[in-house]
matplotlib code that plots the C-alpha trace (Angstrom):
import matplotlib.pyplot as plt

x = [-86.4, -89.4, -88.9, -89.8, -87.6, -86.2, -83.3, -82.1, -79.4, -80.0, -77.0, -76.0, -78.9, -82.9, -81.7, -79.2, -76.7, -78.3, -81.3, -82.9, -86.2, -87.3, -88.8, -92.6, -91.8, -89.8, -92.7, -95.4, -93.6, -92.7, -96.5, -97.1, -94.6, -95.7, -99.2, -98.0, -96.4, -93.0, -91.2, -89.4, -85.9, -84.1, -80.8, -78.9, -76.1, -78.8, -80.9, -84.2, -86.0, -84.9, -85.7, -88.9, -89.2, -88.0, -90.4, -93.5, -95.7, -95.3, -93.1, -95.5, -94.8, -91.4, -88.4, -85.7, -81.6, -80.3, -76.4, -75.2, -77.0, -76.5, -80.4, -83.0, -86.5, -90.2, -93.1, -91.2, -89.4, -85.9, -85.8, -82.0, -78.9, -75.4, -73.5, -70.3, -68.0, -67.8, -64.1, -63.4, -65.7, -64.2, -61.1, -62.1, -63.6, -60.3, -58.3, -60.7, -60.2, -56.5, -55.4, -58.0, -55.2, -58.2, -60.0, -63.1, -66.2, -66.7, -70.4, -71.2, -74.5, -76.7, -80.5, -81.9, -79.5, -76.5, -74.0, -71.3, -68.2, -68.6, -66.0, -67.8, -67.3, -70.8, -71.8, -74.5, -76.2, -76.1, -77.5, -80.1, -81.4, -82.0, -83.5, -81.8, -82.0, -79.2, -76.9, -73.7, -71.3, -67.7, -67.1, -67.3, -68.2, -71.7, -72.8, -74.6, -76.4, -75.2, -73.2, -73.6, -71.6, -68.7, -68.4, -66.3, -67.0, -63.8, -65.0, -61.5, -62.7, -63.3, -60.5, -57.9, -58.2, -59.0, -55.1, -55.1, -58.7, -59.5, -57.1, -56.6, -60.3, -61.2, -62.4, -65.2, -65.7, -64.2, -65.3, -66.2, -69.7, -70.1, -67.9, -67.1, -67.6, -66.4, -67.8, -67.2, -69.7, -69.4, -72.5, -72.5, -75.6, -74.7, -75.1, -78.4, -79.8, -79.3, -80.3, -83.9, -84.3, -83.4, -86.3, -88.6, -88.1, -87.1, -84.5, -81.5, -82.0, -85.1, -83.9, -83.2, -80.6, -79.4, -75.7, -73.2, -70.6, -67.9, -70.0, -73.2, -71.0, -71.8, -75.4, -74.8, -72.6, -75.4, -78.3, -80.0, -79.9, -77.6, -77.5, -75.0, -75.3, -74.1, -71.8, -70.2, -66.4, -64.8, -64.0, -67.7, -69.2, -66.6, -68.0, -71.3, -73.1, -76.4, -76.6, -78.9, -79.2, -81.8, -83.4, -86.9, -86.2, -86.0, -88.8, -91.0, -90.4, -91.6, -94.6]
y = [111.8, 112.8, 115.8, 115.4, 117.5, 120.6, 122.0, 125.9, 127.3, 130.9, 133.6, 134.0, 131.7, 132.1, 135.7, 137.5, 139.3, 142.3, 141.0, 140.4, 138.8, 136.0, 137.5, 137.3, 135.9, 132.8, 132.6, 132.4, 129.7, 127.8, 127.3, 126.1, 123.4, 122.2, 122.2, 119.5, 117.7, 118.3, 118.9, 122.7, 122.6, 125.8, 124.2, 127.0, 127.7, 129.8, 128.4, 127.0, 130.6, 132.5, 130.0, 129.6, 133.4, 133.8, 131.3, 132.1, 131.5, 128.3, 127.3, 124.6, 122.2, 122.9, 120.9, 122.5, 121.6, 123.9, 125.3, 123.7, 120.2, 119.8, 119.8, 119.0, 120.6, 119.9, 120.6, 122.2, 119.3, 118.0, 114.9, 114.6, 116.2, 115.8, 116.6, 117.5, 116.3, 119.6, 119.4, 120.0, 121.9, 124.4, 123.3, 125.3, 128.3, 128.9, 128.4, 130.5, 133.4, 132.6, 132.8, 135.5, 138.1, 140.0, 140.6, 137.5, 136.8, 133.2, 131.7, 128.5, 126.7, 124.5, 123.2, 126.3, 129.0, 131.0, 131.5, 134.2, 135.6, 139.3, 141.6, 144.8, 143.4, 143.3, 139.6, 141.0, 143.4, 141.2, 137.9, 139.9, 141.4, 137.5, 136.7, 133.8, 133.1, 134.5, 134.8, 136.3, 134.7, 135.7, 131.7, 128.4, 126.6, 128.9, 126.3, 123.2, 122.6, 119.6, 121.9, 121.0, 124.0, 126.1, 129.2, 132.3, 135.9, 137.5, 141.0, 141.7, 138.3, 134.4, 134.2, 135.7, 133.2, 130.1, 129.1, 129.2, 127.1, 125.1, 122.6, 121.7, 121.5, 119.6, 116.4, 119.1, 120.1, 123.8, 125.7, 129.0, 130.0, 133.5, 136.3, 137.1, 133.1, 129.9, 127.3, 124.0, 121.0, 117.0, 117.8, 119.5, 120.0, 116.2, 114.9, 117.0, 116.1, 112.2, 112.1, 113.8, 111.8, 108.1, 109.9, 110.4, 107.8, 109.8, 109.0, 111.3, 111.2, 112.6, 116.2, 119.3, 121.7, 124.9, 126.4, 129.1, 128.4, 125.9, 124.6, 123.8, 121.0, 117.8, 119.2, 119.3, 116.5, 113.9, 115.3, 114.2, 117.5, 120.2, 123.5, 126.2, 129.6, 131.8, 134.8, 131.6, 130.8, 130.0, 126.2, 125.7, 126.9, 124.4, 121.8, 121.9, 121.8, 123.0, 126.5, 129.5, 133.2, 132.7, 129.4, 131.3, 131.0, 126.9, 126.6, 128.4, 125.6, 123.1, 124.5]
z = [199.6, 201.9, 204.1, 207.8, 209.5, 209.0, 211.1, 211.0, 212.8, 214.1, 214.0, 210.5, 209.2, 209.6, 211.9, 209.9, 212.1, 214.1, 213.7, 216.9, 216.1, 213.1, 210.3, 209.9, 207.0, 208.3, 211.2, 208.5, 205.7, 209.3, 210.3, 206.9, 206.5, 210.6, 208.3, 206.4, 208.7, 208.2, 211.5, 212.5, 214.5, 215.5, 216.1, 217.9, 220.7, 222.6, 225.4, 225.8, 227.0, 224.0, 221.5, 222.7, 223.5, 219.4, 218.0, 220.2, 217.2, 216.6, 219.6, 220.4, 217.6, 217.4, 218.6, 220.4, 219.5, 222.1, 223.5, 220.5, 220.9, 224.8, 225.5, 223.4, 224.4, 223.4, 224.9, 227.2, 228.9, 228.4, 225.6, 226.2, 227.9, 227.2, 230.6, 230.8, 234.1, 235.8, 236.7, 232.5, 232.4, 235.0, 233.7, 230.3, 231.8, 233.5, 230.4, 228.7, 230.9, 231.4, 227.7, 226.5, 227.2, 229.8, 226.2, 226.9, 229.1, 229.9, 230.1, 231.2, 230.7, 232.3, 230.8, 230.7, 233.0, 232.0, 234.3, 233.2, 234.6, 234.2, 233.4, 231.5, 227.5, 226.2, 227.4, 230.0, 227.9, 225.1, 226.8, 228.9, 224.9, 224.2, 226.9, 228.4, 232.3, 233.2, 237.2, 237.1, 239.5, 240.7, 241.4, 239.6, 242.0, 242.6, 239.7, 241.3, 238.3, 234.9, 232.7, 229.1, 227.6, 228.4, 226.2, 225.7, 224.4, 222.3, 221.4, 219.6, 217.2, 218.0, 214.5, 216.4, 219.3, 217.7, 217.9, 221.5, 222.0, 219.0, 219.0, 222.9, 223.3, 219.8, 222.2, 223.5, 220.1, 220.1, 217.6, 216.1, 217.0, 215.6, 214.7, 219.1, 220.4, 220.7, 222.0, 223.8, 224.7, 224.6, 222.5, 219.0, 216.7, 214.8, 217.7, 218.7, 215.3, 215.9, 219.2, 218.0, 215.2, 217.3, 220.0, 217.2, 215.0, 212.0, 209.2, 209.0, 205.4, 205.4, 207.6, 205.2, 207.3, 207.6, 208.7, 207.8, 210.1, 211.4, 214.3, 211.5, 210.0, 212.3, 211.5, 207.7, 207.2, 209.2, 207.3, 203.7, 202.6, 204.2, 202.8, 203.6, 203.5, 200.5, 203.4, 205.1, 204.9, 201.8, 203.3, 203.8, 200.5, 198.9, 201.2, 200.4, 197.1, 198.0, 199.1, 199.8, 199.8, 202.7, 204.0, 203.7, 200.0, 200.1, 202.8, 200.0, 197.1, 200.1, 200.2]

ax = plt.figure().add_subplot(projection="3d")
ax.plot(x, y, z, "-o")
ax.set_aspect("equal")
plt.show()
């Protein structure tokens, strides 16, 4: 197997929770694999402006698997979008804030702008700290923009929710994001992943990746060589034979 592509998820992954910035270390070990050719992927729910904003140093020769797979940036313009139809979209949103028991913050995004319904639960200070584009709106239908994800902030827990979300939106791949979201797109990071290889003619057997959580495994399950993260659930350390403490600590034996 010949490596050339490498594809990290963020949250829980390359930045450990509260952590708001990529090591130096993970910087440094990333500019010297792009030295030997091999290609760098943060695959990530965030958007566009904070992945770039997080991987300033080497940004440029970086491809981008963003909101979960629904965009794919490089070079700063959009390879591929996966939209989807606004009326299920809005359909989610509502379903999200119906059945979050007034205990979740619903985010839609487009290819680079956050739209979020605001109801004082964290989701504002903690989007404006990543730096995303961000409008908060009182309306769906202030969106005029494709909407490739539909997302939801459950400060009490995503666990305690997934029962009311998982299974009626599996068909917009629902799943677990992070310990507060879950997330919905036509997209997910498999899908990301294929789509970047098929634009830049690169096996899937030749792409190392990284995940620790339930929306990682379309990434990790399409890849040569997945590797899942030593804290992730039970279920996924079973899953998957290769696994690390840190992905800093593979990156180095690539070098």
């Amino acid at each position: 197997m010949c490596i050339k592509m490498i594809c990290s998820d963020l949250d829980g992954t390359l930045l450990p929770y509260g952590e708001d910035s990529v090591s130096k270390e993970a910087i440094s070990l990333i500019k010297a694999i792009q030295d030997k050719g091999i290609l760098f992927c943060p695959a990530s729910g965030r958007q566009y402006t904070s992945l770039k904003k997080l991987f300033a140093p080497v940004a440029d020769k970086c491809v981008f698997l963003c909101e979960n797979g629904g965009v794919i940036y490089k070079d700063d313009e959009v390879l591929a979008k996966v939209v989807m139809p606004k009326d299920v979209a809005f359909c989610i949103a509502n379903d999200f804030l119906d059945r979050s028991d007034d205990k979740g913050e619903v985010m839609l995004s487009g290819a680079n702008t956050s739209y979020l319904i605001e109801k004082g639960l964290g989701v504002l200070n903690r989007i404006s700290e990543i730096g995303n584009n961000l409008v908060v709106i009182k309306d769906l239908d202030e969106i005029k923009e494709d909407i490739v994800k539909v997302s939801v902030y459950l400060p009490d827990g995503a666990t305690k929710y997934a029962d009311h979300f998982i299974d009626k939106w599996q068909d917009y791949n629902a799943a677990i994001a992070g310990p507060y979201w879950i997330d919905t797109t036509l997209a997910n990071k498999g899908i990301g992943v294929k789509n970047i290889c098929e634009l830049l003619d690169i096996s899937l057997d030749d792409v190392m990746a990284f995940g620790d959580n339930f929306n990682d495994v379309s990434m990790l399950d399409g890849v040569g060589m997945p590797y899942i993260m030593e804290g992730a659930d039970e279920k996924l350390r079973i899953r998957y034979p290769n696994k690390a403490k840190r992905p800093e600590d593979i990156l180095k034996t690539l070098i």
